[in-house]
N, C-alpha and C positions, 0 to 999 in steps of 0.2 A: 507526773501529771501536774502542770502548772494550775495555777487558782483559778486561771478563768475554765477549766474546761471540768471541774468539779462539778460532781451535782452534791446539793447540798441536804441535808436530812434532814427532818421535825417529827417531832413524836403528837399522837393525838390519844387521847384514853376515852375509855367509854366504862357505862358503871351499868351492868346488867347482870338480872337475874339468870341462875346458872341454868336456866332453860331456853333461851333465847343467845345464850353465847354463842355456840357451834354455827347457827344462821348470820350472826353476825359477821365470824370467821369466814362464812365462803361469801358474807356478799363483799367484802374486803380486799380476797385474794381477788375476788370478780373486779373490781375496779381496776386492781394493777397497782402499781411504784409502791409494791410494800416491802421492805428490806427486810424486816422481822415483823414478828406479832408474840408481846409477853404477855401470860396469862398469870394474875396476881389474885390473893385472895383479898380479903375487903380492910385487912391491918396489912397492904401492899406486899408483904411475900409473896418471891417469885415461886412457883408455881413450873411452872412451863415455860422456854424460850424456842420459839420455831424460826429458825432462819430460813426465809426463803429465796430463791434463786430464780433467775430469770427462766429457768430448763424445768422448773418443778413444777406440773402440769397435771391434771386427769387422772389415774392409778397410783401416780406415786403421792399423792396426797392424803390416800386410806387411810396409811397408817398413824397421820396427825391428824386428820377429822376423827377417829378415833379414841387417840389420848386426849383430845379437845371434850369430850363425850364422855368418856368417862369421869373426869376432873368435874364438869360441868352436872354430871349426875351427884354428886357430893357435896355440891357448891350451892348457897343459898344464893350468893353474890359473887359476883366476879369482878374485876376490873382487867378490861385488853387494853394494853399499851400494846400502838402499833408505829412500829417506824417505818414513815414514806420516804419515797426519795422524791426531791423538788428540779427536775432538770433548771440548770439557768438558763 
């Protein structure tokens, strides 16, 4: 794939209480272009990495809304680093 036809990534982090994580997670996946989503605790240990794919849709999502859910029942704080993808 030559350079021009890359798209290119940036990560955004958000700093929320581990009750309002999991909502943040779906309204995330809801926007779209998100590559990954790390779920970190609040001295940034990774936690969780969910890679997502273009095909990963509706039922197959259970089982990391989930482990999002559980992690987030434990968690006073969380931090989501989420990687988008930026079409050129």
């Amino acid at each position: 794939m030559s350079a021009d036809t890359q798209n290119r990534t940036r990560t955004e982090e958000f700093k929320l209480d581990g009750g309002k994580v999991l909502d943040k997670i779906k309204e995330l996946i809801h926007e779209g272009n998100i590559r990954r989503i790390i779920l970190k605790n609040e001295e940034g240990k990774t936690l969780i990495e969910i890679p997502l794919t273009l095909g990963l849709v509706g039922a197959a999502l259970l089982p990391v809304f989930a482990a999002v859910g559980a992690l987030a029942a434990v968690a006073t704080r969380m931090v989501i680093a989420v990687e988008k993808v930026d079409p050129d």
